[in-house]
C-alpha positions as CSV (number, residue, x, y, z in Angstrom):
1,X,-12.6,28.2,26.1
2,X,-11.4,26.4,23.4
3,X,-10.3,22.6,24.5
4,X,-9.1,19.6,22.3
5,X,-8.3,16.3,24.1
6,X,-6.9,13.8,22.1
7,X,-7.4,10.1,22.5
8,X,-6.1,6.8,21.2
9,X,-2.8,6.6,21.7
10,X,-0.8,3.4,22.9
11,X,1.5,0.5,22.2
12,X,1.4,-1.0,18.6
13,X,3.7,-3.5,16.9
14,X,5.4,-2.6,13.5
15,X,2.6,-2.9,10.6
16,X,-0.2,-2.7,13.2
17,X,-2.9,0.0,13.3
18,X,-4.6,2.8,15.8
19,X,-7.5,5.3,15.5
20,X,-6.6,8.2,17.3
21,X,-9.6,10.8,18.0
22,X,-9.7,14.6,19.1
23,X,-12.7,15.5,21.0
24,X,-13.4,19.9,20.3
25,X,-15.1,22.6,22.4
26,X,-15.3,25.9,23.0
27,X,-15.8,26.5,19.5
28,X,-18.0,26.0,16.4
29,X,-16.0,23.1,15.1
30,X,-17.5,22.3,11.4
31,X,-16.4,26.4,10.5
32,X,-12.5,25.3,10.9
33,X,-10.2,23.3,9.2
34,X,-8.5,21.0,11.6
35,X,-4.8,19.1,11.7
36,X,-2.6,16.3,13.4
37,X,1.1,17.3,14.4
38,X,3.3,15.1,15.5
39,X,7.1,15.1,17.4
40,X,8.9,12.2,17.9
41,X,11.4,12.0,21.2
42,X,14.1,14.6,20.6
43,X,12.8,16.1,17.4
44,X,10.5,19.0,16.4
45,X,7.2,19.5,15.3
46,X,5.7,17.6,12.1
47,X,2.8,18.7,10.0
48,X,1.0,15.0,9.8
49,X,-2.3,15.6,8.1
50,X,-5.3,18.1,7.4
51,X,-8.9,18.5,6.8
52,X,-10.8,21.5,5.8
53,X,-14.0,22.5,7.5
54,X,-16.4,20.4,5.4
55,X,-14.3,17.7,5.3
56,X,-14.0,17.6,1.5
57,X,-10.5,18.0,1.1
58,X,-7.5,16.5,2.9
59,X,-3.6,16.5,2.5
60,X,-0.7,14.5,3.6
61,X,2.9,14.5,4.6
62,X,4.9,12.1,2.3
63,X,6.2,10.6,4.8
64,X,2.4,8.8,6.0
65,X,1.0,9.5,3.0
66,X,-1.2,5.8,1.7
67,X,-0.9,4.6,5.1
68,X,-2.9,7.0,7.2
69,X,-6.8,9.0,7.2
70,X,-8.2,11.9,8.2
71,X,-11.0,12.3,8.8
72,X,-14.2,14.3,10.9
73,X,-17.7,14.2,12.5
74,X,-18.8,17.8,12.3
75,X,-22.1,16.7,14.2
76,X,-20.1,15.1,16.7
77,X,-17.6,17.5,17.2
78,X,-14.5,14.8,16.5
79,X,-11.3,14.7,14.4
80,X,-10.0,11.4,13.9
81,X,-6.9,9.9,12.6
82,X,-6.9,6.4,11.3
83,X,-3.1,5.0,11.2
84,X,-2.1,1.2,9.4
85,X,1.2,0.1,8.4
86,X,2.7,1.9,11.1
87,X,6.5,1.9,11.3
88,X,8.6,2.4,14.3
89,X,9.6,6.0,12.7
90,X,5.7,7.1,13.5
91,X,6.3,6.9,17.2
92,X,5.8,10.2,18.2
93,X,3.1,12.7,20.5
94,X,0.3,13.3,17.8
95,X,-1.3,16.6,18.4
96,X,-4.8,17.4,17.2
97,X,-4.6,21.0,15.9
98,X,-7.2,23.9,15.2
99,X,-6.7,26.1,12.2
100,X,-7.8,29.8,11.8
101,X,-10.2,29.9,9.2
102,X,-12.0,26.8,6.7
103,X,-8.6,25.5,4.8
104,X,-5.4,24.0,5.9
105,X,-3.7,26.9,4.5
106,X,-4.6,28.4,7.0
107,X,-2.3,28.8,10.2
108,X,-3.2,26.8,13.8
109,X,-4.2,28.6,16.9
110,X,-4.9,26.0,19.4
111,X,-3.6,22.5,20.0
112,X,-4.5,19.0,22.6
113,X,-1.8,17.9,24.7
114,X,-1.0,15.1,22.5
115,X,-1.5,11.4,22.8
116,X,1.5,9.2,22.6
117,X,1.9,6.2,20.1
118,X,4.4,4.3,20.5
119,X,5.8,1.5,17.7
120,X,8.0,-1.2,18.9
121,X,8.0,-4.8,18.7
């Protein structure tokens, strides 16, 4: 069974930072790309970031783009998202996402159920 719990979440003040981390089973986690989604209260879903299976290559929304990392521990099984400079628009449910095959073009099958960051002074 395929399981992704996401961690990290919290309370931040404008400008301040989190490391948000998705632990994976069920599966053989360095064969698939991986992503975060995010939806802030009242919106819908938003594509945040991605990682292929090796970890090589990444890709960013605009909108966090400079200001946050993807990254992954194939030997530990983790995805992790490191967030600075965050802005009260990032407050959101961040989702850590499992794609179908080894790149981010490729669609998502399973997701966590979320961790909440919240940015307010």
């Amino acid at each position: 069974e395929v399981q992704l719990v996401e961690s990290g979440g919290g309370l931040v003040q404008p400008g301040g930072s989190l490391r948000l981390s998705c632990a994976a089973s069920g599966f053989t986690f360095r064969t698939y790309a991986m992503s975060w989604v995010r939806q802030a209260p009242g919106k819908g879903l938003e594509w945040v970031s991605g990682i292929n299976s090796g970890g090589g290559s990444t890709s960013y929304a605009d909108s966090v783009k400079g200001r946050f990392t993807i990254s992954r521990d194939n030997g530990q099984n983790a995805l992790f998202l490191q967030m600075n400079s965050l802005k009260p628009e990032d407050t959101a449910v961040y989702y850590c996402a499992k794609r179908t095959g080894k790149t981010v073009a490729q669609g998502m099958d399973y997701w966590g159920r979320g961790t909440l960051v919240t940015v307010s002074s």
